[in-house]
C-alpha positions in Angstrom: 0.0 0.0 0.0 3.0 2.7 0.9 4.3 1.9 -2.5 0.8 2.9 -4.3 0.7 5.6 -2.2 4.1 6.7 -3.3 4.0 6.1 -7.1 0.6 7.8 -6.7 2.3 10.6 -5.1 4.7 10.8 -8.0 2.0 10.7 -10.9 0.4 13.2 -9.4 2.7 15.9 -8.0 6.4 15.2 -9.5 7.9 18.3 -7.6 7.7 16.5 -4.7 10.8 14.4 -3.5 10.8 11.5 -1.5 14.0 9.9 -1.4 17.8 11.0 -1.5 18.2 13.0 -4.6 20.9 13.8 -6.6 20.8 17.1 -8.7 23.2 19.3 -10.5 23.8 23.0 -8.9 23.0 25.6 -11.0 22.1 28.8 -9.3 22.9 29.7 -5.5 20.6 32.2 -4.6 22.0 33.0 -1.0 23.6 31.4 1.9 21.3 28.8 2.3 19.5 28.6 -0.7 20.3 27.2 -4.3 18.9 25.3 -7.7 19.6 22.5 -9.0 18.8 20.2 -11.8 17.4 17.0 -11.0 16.1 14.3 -13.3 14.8 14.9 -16.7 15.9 18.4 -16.2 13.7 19.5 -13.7 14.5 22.3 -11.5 14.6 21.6 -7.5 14.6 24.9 -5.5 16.7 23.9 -2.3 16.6 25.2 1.4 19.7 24.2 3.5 18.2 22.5 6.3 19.0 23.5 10.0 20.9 26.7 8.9 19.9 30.2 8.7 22.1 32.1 6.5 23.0 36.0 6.2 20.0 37.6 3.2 21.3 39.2 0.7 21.2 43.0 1.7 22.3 42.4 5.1 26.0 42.3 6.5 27.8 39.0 5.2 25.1 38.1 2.8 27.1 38.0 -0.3 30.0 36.4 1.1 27.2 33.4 2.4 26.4 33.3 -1.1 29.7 33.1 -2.6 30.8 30.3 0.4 27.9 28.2 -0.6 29.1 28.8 -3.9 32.6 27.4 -4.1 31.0 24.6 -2.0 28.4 23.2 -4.4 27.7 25.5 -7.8 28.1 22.7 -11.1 28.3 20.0 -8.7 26.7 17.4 -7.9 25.1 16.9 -4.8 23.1 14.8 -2.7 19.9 16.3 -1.3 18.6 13.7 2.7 16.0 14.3 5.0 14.2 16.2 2.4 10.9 17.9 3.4 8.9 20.4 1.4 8.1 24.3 2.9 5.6 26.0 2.6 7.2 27.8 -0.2 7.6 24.8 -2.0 11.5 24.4 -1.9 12.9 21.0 -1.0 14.3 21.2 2.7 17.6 19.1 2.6 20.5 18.1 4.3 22.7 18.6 1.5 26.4 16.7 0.3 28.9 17.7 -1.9 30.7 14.4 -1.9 31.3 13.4 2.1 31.2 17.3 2.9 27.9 18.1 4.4 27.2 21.7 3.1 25.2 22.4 5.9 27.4 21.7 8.6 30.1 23.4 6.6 28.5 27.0 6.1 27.9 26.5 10.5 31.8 25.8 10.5 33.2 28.5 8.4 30.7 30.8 10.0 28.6 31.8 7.1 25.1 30.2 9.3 23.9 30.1 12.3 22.4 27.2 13.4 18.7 27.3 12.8 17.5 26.2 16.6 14.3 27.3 16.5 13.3 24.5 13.7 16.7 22.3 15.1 17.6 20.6 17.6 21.0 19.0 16.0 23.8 19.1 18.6 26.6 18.6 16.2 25.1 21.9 14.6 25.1 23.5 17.9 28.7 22.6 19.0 29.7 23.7 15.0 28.6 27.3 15.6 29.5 27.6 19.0 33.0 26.8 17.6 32.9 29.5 14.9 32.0 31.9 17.2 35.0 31.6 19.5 37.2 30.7 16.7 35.3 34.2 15.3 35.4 32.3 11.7 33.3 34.2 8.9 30.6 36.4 10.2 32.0 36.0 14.0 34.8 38.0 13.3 32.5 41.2 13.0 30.1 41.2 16.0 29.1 44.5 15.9 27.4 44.8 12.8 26.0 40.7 12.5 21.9 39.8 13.4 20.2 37.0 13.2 18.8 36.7 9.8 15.0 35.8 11.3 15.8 39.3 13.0 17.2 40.8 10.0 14.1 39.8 8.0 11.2 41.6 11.2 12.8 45.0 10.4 12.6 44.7 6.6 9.2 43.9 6.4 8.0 45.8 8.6 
């Protein structure tokens, strides 16, 4: 029956994912968010899950961007734990290889670690790390905020 349900699933709405994927990145939007080509061509919009990067406009933005960048643009990479939001983008643990992305952008300090939807501890120690190792956007702590922060005041 979970196989029907599945194949179903797939006839009838083929954006969603249900298993590891691999995909092809072609655009990295920001610090935690990319595109990538899947099977048959189709485009996959990607959210990095248990991160919060820097938006573009606000301090260290850009260099999130370019950091996810050099990690993943025209690679391949595999997309685990996937989950859609309500955006529609694929919510994934994402590798480049054996390098998880995620945990990488934490430890370079391009992210923060995204506790209020995570409760990973190896993402938690990561950023605690870059913070007194002041990698990335920890060097700067006068000008960095919280990118759920960052986001109140602009739409406001």
């Amino acid at each position: 029956m979970k196989i029907l349900l599945k194949t179903v699933g797939l006839l009838f709405f083929p954006c969603l994912v249900f298993a590891d994927t691999q995909c092809i990145a072609v655009k990295v939007s920001d610090g935690d968010t990319f595109t990538c080509k899947g099977t048959y061509q189709r485009l996959i919009q990607v959210r990095l899950a248990d991160i919060d990067a820097p938006e573009s406009g606000q301090a260290y933005g850009n260099q999130a961007r370019k950091k996810l960048n050099s990690l993943i643009y025209k690679k391949t990479v595999r997309l685990t734990n996937e989950r859609q939001d309500k955006y529609g983008r694929v919510v994934a643990t994402v590798f480049s290889g054996s390098l998880n992305v995620n945990l990488a952008m934490i430890e370079q300090g391009y992210a923060w670690h995204y506790k209020r939807y995570s409760n990973n501890a190896e993402y938690a120690a990561a950023m605690q790390q870059a913070q007194q190792g002041r990698r990335g956007l920890w060097a700067d702590k006068g000008r960095i905020i919280k990118p759920e922060q960052w986001r109140r005041k602009v739409t406001k």
